[in-house]
Legacy VTK file of the C-alpha trace (Angstrom):
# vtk DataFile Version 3.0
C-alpha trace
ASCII
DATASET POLYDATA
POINTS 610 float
93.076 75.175 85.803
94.465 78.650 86.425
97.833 79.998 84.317
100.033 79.767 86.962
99.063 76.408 88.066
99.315 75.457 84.296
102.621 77.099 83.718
104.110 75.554 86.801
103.440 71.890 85.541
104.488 73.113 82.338
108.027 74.205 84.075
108.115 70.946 85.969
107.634 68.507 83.062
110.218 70.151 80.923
112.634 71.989 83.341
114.901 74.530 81.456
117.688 72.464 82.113
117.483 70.171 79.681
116.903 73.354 76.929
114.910 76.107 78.051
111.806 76.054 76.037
112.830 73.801 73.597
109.357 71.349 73.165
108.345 69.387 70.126
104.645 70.503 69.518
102.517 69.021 66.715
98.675 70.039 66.402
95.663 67.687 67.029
94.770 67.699 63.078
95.706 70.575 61.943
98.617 72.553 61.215
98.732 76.200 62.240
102.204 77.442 60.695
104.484 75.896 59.186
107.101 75.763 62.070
104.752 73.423 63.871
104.955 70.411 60.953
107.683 68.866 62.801
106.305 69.128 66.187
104.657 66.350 68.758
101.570 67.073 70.926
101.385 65.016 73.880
97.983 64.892 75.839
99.613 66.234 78.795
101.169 68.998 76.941
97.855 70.072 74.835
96.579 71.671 78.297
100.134 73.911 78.691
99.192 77.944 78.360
100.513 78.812 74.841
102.734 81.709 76.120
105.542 79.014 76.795
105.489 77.106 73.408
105.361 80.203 71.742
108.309 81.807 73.390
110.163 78.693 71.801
109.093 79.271 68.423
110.160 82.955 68.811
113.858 82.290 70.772
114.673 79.191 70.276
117.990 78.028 71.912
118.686 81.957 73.006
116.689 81.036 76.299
119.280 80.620 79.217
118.987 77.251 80.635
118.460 77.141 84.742
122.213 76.248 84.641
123.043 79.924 83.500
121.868 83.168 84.862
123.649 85.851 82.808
126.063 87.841 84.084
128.411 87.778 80.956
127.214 84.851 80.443
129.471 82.778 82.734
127.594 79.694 84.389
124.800 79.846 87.153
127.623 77.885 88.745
129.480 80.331 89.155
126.791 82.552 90.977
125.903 79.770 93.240
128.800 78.277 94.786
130.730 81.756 95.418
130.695 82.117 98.960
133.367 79.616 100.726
132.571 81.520 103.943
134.426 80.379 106.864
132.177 80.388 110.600
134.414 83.503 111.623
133.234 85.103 108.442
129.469 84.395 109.442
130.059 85.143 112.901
131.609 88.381 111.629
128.820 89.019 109.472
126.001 88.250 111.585
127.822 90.378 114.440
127.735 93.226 112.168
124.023 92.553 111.427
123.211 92.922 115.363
125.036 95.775 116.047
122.686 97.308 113.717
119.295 96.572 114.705
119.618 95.746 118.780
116.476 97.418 120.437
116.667 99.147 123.384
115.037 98.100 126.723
113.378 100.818 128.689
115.826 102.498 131.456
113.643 101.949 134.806
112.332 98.771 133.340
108.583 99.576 134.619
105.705 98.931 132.833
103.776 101.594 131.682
99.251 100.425 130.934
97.815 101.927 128.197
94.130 102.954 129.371
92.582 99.259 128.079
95.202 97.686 130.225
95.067 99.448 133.051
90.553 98.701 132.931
91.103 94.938 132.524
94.073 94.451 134.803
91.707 96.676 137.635
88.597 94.077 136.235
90.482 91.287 136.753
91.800 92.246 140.292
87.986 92.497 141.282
86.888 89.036 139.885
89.904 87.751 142.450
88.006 90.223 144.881
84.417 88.488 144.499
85.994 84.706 144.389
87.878 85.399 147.665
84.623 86.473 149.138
83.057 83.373 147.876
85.777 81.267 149.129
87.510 82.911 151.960
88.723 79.298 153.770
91.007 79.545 150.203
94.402 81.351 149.336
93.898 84.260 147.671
94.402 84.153 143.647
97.535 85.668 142.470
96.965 86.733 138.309
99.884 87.462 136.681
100.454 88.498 133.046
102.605 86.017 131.513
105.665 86.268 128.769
105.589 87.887 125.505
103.646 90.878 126.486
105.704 91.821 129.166
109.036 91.477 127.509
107.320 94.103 125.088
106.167 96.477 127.055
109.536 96.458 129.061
110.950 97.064 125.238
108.280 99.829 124.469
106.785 97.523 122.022
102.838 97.153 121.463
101.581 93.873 122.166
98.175 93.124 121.131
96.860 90.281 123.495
97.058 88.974 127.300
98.377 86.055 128.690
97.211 85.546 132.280
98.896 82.968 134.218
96.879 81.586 137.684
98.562 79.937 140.322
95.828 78.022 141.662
92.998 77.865 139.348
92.299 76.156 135.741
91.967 78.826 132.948
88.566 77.980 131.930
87.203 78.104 135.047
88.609 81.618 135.505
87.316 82.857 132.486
84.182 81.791 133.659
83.989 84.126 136.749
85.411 86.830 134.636
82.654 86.293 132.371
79.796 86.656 135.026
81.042 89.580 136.569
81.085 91.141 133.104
77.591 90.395 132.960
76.630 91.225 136.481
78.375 94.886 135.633
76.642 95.394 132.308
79.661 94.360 130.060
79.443 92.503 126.952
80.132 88.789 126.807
81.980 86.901 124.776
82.216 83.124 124.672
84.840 81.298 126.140
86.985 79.018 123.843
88.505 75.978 125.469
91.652 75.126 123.846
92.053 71.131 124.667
96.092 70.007 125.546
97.402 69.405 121.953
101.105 68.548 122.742
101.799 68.313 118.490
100.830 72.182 118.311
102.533 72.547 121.379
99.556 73.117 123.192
100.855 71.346 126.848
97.799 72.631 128.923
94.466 73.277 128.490
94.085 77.214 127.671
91.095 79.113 127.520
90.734 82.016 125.421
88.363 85.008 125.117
87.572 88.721 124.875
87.972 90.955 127.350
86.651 94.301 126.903
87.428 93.978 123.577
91.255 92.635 124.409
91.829 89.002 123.411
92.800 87.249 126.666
93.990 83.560 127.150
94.040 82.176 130.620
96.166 79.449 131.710
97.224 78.075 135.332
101.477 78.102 136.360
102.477 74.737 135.792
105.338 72.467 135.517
106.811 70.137 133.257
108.956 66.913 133.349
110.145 65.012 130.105
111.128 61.884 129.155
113.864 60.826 127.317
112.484 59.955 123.767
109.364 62.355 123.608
109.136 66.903 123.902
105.125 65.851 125.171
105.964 66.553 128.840
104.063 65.406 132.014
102.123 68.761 133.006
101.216 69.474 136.991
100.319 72.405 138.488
103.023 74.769 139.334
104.761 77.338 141.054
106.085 80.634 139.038
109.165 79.845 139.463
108.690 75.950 137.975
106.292 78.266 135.390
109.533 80.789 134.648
112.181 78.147 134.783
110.074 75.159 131.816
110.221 78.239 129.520
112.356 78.611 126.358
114.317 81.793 127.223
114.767 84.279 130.209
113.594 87.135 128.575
110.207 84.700 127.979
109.849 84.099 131.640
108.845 87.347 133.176
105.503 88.265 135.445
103.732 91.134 135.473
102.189 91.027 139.180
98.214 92.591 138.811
97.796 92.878 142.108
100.731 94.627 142.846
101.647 95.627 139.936
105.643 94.757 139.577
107.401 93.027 137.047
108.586 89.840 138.465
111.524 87.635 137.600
111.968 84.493 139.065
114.859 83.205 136.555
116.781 86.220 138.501
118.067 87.170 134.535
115.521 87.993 132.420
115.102 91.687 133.255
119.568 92.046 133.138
119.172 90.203 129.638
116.881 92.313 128.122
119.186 95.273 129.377
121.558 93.779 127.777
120.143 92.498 124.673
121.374 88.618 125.563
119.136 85.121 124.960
119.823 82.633 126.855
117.867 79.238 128.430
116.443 79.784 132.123
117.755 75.975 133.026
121.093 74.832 131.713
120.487 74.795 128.049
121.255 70.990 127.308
118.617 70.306 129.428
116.771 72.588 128.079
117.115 71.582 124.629
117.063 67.822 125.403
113.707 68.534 126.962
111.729 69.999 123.991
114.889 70.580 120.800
111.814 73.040 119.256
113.261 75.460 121.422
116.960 75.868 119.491
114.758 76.960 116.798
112.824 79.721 118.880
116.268 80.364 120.505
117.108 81.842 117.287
113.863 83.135 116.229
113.807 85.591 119.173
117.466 86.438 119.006
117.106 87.249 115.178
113.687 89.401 115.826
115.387 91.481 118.471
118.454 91.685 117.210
120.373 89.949 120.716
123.329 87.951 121.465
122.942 84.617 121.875
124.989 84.051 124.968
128.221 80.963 124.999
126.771 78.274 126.912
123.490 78.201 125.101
125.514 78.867 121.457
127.593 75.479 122.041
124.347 73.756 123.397
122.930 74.128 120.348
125.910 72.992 117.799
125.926 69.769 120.000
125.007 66.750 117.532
122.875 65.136 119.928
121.009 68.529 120.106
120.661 68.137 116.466
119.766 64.377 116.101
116.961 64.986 118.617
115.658 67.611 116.792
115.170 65.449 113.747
113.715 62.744 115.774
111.283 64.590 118.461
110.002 67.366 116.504
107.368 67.241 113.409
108.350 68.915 110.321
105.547 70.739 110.894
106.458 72.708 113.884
110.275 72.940 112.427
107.898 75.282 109.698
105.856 77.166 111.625
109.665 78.658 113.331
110.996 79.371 110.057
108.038 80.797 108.682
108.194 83.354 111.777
111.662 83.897 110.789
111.063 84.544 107.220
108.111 86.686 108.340
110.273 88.105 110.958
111.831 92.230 110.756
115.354 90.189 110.405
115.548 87.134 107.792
119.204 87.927 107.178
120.033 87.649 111.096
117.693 84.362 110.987
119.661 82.320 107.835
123.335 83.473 109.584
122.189 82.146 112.656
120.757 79.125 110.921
124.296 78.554 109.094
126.406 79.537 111.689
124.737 76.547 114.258
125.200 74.319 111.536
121.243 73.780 111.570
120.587 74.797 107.405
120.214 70.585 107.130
118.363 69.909 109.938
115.817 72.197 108.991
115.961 72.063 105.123
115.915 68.364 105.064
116.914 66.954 101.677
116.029 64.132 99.807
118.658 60.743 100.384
121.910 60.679 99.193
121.096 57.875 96.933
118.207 59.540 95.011
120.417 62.709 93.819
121.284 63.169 90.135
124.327 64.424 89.590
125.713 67.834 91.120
125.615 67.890 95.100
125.483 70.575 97.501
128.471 70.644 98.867
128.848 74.055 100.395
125.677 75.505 98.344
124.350 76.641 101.833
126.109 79.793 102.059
124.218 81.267 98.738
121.136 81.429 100.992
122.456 83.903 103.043
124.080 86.092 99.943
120.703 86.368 98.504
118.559 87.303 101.333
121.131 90.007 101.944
120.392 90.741 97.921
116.574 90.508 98.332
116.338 92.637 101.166
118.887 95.138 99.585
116.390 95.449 96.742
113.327 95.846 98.591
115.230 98.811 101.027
114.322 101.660 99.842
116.561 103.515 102.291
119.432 101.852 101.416
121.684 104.004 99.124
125.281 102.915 99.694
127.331 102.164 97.239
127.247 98.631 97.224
123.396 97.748 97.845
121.946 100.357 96.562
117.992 99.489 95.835
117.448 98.849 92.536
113.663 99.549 93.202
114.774 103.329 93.073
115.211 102.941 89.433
112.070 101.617 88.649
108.303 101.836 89.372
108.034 101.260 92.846
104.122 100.813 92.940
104.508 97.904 90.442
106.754 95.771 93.112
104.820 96.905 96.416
107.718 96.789 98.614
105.114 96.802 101.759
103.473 93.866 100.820
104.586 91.583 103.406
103.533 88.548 101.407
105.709 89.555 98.628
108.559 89.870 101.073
107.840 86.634 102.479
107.739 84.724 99.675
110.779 86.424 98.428
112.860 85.271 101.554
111.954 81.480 101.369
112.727 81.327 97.613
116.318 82.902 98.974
116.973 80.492 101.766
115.780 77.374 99.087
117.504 78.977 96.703
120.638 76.048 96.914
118.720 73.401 95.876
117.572 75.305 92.751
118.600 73.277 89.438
119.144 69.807 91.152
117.426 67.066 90.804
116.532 63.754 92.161
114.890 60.064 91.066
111.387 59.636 92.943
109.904 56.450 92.070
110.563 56.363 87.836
110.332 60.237 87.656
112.830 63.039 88.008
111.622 65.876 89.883
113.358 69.199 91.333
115.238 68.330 94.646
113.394 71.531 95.471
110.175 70.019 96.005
110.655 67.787 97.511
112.278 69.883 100.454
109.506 71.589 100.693
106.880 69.384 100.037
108.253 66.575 102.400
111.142 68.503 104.621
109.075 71.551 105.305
105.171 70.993 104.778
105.088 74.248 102.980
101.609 75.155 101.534
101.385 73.999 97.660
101.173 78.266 97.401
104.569 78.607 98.693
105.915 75.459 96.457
104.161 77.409 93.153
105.867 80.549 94.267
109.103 79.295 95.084
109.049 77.119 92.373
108.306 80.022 89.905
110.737 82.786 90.828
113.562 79.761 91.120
112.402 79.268 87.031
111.306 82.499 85.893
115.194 84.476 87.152
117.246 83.233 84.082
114.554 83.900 82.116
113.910 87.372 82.769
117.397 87.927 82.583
117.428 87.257 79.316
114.295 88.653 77.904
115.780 91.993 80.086
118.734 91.592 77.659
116.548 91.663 75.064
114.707 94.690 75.727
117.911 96.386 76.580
119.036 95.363 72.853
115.839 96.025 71.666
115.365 92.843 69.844
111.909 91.558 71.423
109.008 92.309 69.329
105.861 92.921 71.721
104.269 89.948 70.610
107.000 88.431 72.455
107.704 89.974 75.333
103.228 89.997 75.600
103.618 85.992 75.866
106.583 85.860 78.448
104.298 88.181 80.894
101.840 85.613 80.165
103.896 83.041 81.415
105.195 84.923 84.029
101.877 85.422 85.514
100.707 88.018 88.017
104.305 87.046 89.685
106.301 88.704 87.134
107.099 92.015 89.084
108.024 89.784 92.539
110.918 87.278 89.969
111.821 90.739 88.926
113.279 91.345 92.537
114.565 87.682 92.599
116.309 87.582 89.480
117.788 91.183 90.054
119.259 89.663 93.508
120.532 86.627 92.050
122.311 88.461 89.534
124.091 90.608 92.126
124.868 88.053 94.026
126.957 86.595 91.079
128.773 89.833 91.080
127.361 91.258 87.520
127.895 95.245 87.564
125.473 96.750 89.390
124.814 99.961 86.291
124.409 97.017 83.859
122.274 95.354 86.207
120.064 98.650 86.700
120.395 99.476 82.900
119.257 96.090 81.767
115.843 95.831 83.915
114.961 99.216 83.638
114.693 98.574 79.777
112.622 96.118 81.094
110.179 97.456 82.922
110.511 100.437 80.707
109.105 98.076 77.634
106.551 96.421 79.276
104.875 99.666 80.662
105.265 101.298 77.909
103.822 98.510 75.630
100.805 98.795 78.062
101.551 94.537 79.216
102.373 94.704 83.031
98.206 92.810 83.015
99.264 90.868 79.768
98.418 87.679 81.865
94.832 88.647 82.852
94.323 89.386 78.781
91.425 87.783 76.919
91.047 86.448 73.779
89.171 89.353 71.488
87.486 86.021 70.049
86.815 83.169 71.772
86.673 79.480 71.106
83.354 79.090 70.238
83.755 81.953 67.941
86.740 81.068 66.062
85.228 77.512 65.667
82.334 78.736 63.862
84.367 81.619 61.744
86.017 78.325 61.005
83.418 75.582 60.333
84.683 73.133 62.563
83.990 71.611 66.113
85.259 73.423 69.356
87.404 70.738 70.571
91.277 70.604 71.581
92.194 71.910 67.547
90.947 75.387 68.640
93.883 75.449 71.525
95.903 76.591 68.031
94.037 78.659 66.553
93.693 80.648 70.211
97.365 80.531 70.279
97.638 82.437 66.706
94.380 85.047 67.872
96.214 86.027 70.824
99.503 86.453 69.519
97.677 88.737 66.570
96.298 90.586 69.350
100.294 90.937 71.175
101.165 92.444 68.032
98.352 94.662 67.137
96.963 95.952 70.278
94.784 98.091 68.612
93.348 95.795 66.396
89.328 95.669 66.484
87.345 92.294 66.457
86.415 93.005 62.980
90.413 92.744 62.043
90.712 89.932 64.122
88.138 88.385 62.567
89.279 89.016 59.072
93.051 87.659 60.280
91.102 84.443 61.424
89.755 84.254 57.878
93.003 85.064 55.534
95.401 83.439 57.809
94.260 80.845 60.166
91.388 79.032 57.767
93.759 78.206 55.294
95.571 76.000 57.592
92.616 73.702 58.082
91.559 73.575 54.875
95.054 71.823 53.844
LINES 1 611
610 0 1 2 3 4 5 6 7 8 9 10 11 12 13 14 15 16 17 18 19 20 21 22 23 24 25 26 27 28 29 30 31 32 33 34 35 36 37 38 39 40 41 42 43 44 45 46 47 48 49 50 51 52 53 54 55 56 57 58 59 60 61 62 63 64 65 66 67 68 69 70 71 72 73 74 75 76 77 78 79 80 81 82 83 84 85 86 87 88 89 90 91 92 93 94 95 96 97 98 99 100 101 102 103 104 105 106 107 108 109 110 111 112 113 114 115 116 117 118 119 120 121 122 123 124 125 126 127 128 129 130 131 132 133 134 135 136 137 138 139 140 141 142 143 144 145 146 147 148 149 150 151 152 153 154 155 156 157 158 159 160 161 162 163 164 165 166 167 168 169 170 171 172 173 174 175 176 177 178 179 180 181 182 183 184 185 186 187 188 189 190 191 192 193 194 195 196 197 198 199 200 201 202 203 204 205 206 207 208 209 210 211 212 213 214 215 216 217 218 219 220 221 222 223 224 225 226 227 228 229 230 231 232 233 234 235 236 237 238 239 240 241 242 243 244 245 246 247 248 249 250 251 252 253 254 255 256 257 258 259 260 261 262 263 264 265 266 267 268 269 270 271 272 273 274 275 276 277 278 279 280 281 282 283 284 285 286 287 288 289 290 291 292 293 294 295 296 297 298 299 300 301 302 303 304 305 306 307 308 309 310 311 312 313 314 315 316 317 318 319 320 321 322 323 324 325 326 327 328 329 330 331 332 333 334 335 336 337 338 339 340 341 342 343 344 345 346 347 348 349 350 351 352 353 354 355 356 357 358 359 360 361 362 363 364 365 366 367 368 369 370 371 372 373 374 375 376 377 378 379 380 381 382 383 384 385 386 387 388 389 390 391 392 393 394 395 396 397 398 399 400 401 402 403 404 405 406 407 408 409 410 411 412 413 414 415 416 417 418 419 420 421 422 423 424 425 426 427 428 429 430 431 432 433 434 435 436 437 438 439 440 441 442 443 444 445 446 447 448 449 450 451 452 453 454 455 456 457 458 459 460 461 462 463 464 465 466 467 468 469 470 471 472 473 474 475 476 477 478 479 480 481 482 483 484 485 486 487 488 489 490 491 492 493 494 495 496 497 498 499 500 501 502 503 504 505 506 507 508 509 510 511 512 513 514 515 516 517 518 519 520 521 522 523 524 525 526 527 528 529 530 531 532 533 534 535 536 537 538 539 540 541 542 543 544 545 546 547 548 549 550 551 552 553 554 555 556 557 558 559 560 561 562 563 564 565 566 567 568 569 570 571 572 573 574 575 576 577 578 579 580 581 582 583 584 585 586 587 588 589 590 591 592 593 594 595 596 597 598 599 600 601 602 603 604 605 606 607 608 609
C-alpha cells in the first residue's frame, strides 16, 4: 500500500476532529521510547506510515483540529459560514464575472478553413459526387458540419474534430464510401468505429467515427427526437435539419456549416444573433426542453460559464422551476450529472460555473448529500456559499497576473515551479476540493460507522474516481494542518525532524494543500501579509532543509538490516525501530550508514533487550 493511500485511511479512522493526532500507540513487544509505554497498537493501526504518530509525539494537542483553521485562532466556523449572500449578491457577482471574460464572435460571421479543412470538406463533397453517380434515381446528399465546431470557428476558436451530419444516409455507411474513395485515390485508411446507440452515455444514435486525413471525423444522420414523460432515452427517427437544430440543447449548438455550399446555416433563426450577442438560450421553449432530457440545465450552464454568456430570462426561470429540478434527480444518472461538472471544473471559468450553480439553486441537486437522518450534529444550513468564496480564493492564488490589492497571488511570493500553476490536474483537483469544500468536517452514521459526509457525496452523489476522493479528501485534512506547522516555521519552533515527517504525511500533495490551505485562510479574512509571511517561512524551511521529496525518502537501513543489527525476526516489531531510523535520518541528514548503524546499536537495541 502506497503513503498516500495509507495516510488517507489513517486520516479517516481518526479524523482530526476528535484531536488532531492524538492516537494511543503501544509496540508489538517492544518498547521503543519511553513515551510509547502508555500507548495501544491496534492491528489496523500497525500498517499507518509513522510520519503521523510521530507528529503526535512531537506536538501533541498544538495540532489544530479540522474544526479550526487559524486565522487568530478563531474557529473554522467562523471561516465557513461567512458568506450570507443574498441571490442579488450572486447575481451581482456572477454579472461582474461575465463582463470580464465574454468572447467575441467574429464580425461577418463567415467561416474561415484552415488548409486540412478546406481538403476534407472538398473530399467529402466528391464522395457525394461518386454516390450520386452511383445512384442518380436518389436525392442528392447534403453533408453538413454539425455544432460545436462551427460555433468555434464563428468565435475564432480552434476546434480539433468534425461532426458531419447526413440528411439521408446512416453514418457508418457514409464512412464507408469515404473510406473507399480514400483508397481508390491512394489515401491512407483508417478503420471505421461504430459507436452502438447508448442512451446512458447519451449516445441517442448510432455514430461512426474515424480518421480523415489525419482529422478525427464522426458521422451521424439529422434526426429527430420525441420523449416520454418519465424517461430523457428519446424515440430517434430520421430527420430534417431543422428537427436536427431544434432537439438540441442550445441555439448557439444548433448551427450548419453547408459543404456544398459552403454557408453557415441556422435553422433555430437565433443562433448566429446569440453568439453576437453572447446569450444561451434553448432552441424549443425551454420547459420543454428541459422536461425532455433535464441533463441539459446542466450543459445550459456549462456553455454559458465556458464562454462567458448570458443566460437569457425565459430559460433562467425554466431552470429554477422545482419540477425542472425533481426530474433531474429522477431521469438523470449521477454519472452523467459528473461528467458536466467535471467539464465545469475543468472548464477556463469554475468561478462563473459554482455562481451559476448557486444562483439556480442547483448546489443540492448536484452535490447530493447523505439523508437528513444519518447527519451528526452540525448541518449545512447556508454552507453552500463557501464554495464559491474559495474557488474565487483558489483561482486568485493560482493567477499569476493578478496583482490587485485584494487577490493578489500568493504564488508570487514563493517558488512557483514547486506549485506548477499550468498543471491542469492540479487546478482541477483544486476546484472540486473548493466546491466540496461545505461538507468538510461533518459527519454522518453509515451502517455502525461514522464516516466524513464528504465521502459519501462523492462516492455515492457524484461517482468521483477513488483519485479524486484521496485528493479531495487530503487537501480538506492536510489545510489546518499546514497552517499550523506554517506557524511553526514562522516561529521557528519545528525542528527538521519534524517538519521531515509532516512532508511525509503530506505526500507528493503537499505543495497543491499549500494553495488550498492558503485560500481557505483568506477566505476567513486572516491578513493577507501574515498570510504571505507565514507560508513563505514555510516553503522557505522546507527548501532550505532540502525536504520538498521528504516523502519519496528511504530508509538508510532497511528492515532486514536493522533486524539482524538487532538479533531478532523481521516481523511487525521492526515498524518501530524504522520509525526511530528515519527520524535519526530527519535530524541528521548527513549522517552516513555507518552512524546510523552505530545509533541502531546505542539507542534502539537497548529497548529490546528490556
Amino acid at each position: 500500500m502506497n503513503l498516500f493511500k495509507r495516510t488517507f485511511i489513517f486520516s479517516r479512522r481518526f479524523p482530526f476532529a476528535s484531536q488532531a493526532f492524538r492516537f494511543k500507540l503501544t509496540t508489538a513487544k517492544r518498547k521503543l521510547s519511553a513515551d510509547s509505554s502508555s500507548s495501544k497498537l491496534t492491528t489496523a493501526t500497525q500498517k499507518k506510515d509513522s510520519s503521523g504518530r510521530d507528529l503526535e509525539r512531537t506536538f501533541g494537542n498544538k495540532v489544530p483540529r479540522t474544526s479550526s483553521i487559524p486565522k487568530s485562532k478563531e474557529p473554522l466556523e467562523e471561516i465557513k459560514r461567512p458568506y450570507k449572500l443574498s441571490l442579488k449578491d450572486t447575481d451581482t457577482k456572477m454579472q461582474q464575472t461575465l463582463n470580464s471574460i465574454t468572447p467575441a464572435a467574429t464580425k461577418d460571421m463567415t467561416i474561415v478553413l484552415t488548409p486540412k479543412e478546406q481538403e476534407i470538406c472538398h473530399l467529402l463533397t466528391k464522395v457525394v459526387d461518386r454516390i450520386q453517380a452511383d445512384q442518380p434515381s436518389k436525392p442528392r446528399l447534403v453533408l453538413r458540419i454539425a455544432g460545436g465546431w462551427v460555433r468555434d470557428k464563428l468565435l475564432g476558436l480552434r476546434s480539433h474534430d468534425l461532426d458531419i451530419a447526413i440528411d439521408n444516409m446512416s453514418g457508418y455507411d457514409l464512412a464507408q464510401h469515404v473510406n473507399a474513395y480514400l483508397r481508390d485515390t491512394g489515401h491512407s485508411v483508417r478503420t471505421v468505429a461504430k459507436i452502438s446507440q447508448n442512451p446512458e452515455k447519451s449516445k441517442h444514435l448510432e455514430t461512426a467515427t474515424t480518421s480523415v486525413l489525419g482529422l478525427l471525423v464522426d458521422f451521424v444522420n439529422l434526426r429527430s427526437e420525441t420523449y416520454n414523460s418519465d424517461s430523457r432515452i428519446p424515440h430517434i427517427e430520421f430527420g430534417t435539419p431543422l428537427e436536427d437544430a431544434l432537439r438540441r440543447d442550445i441555439t448557439i449548438n444548433a448551427l450548419f456549416y453547408n459543404i456544398e455550399t459552403r454557408q453557415v446555416e441556422d435553422f433555430t433563426g437565433k443562433g448566429i444573433d446569440d453568439l453576437k450577442n453572447g446569450i444561451v438560450r434553448t432552441p424549443l421553449e425551454p420547459l420543454k426542453t428541459f422536461s425532455d432530457d433535464p441533463l441539459r440545465v446542466l450543459r445550459v450552464i456549462r456553455f454559458a460559464s465556458r464562454f462567458g454568456y448570458n443566460i437569457d430570462a425565459q430559460t433562467s426561470e425554466a431552470i429554477k422551476r422545482p419540477e425542472i429540478k425533481s426530474d433531474l434527480d429522477a431521469k438523470i444518472s449521477r454519472e452523467r450529472i459528473c461528467v458536466e461538472l467535471e467539464k465545469m471544473a475543468a472548464g477556463p471559468h469554475p468561478l462563473l460555473s459554482i455562481q451559476m450553480i448557486l444562483e439556480f439553486g442547483l448546489y443540492e441537486n448536484i452535490f447530493v448529500a447523505p439523508p437528513r437522518e444519518q447527519w451528526l450534529g452540525e448541518q449545512l444550513a447556508e454552507g453552500y456559499r463557501v464554495s464559491e468564496s474559495l474557488t474565487k480564493s483558489v483561482l486568485g492564488i493560482l493567477d499569476s497576473s493578478n496583482n490587485n490589492s485584494t487577490s493578489r497571488s500568493i504564488v508570487h511570493a514563493m517558488p512557483v515551479s514547486l506549485f506548477a500553476t499550468d498543471d491542469s490536474q492540479m487546478r482541477r483537483s483544486l476546484i472540486l476540493a473548493s466546491y466540496l469544500y461545505p461538507f468538510y468536517g461533518l459527519e454522518v452514521k453509515e451502517k455502525k460507522t461514522t464516516v466524513s459526509a464528504f465521502r459519501l457525496v462523492v462516492r455515492d452523489g457524484l461517482k468521483l474516481s477513488n483519485h479524486d476522493i484521496h485528493t479531495t479528501a487530503a487537501l480538506h485534512t492536510l489545510a489546518p494542518m499546514i497552517s499550523h506547522i506554517a506557524e511553526c516555521c514562522l516561529d521557528n519552533t519545528i525542528t527538521r525532524m519534524e517538519l521531515g515527517l509532516h512532508v511525509r504525511y503530506a505526500s507528493h500533495r503537499w505543495p497543491m494543500a499549500t494553495v488550498f490551505s492558503v485560500a481557505v485562510e483568506l477566505v476567513g479574512g486572516a491578513d493577507f501579509d501574515m498570510v504571505t509571511r507565514k507560508y513563505v517561512a514555510y516553503i522557505d524551511r522546507i527548501l532550505a532543509e532540502g525536504l520538498q521529496e521528504a516523502y519519496a525518502l528511504k530508509h538508510i537501513v532497511d528492515g532486514k538490516q536493522a533486524a539482524k543489527i538487532l538479533g531478532i525476526r523481521p516481523g511487525p516489531i521492526i515498524r518501530d525501530a524504522l520509525d526511530s531510523i528515519m527520524k535519526w535520518q530527519l535530524q541528521n541528514p548527513a549522517g552516513t550508514l555507518d552512524d546510523c548503524e552505530e545509533f541502531i546499536k546505542n539507542e534502539i537495541a537497548p529497548q529490546f533487550s528490556k
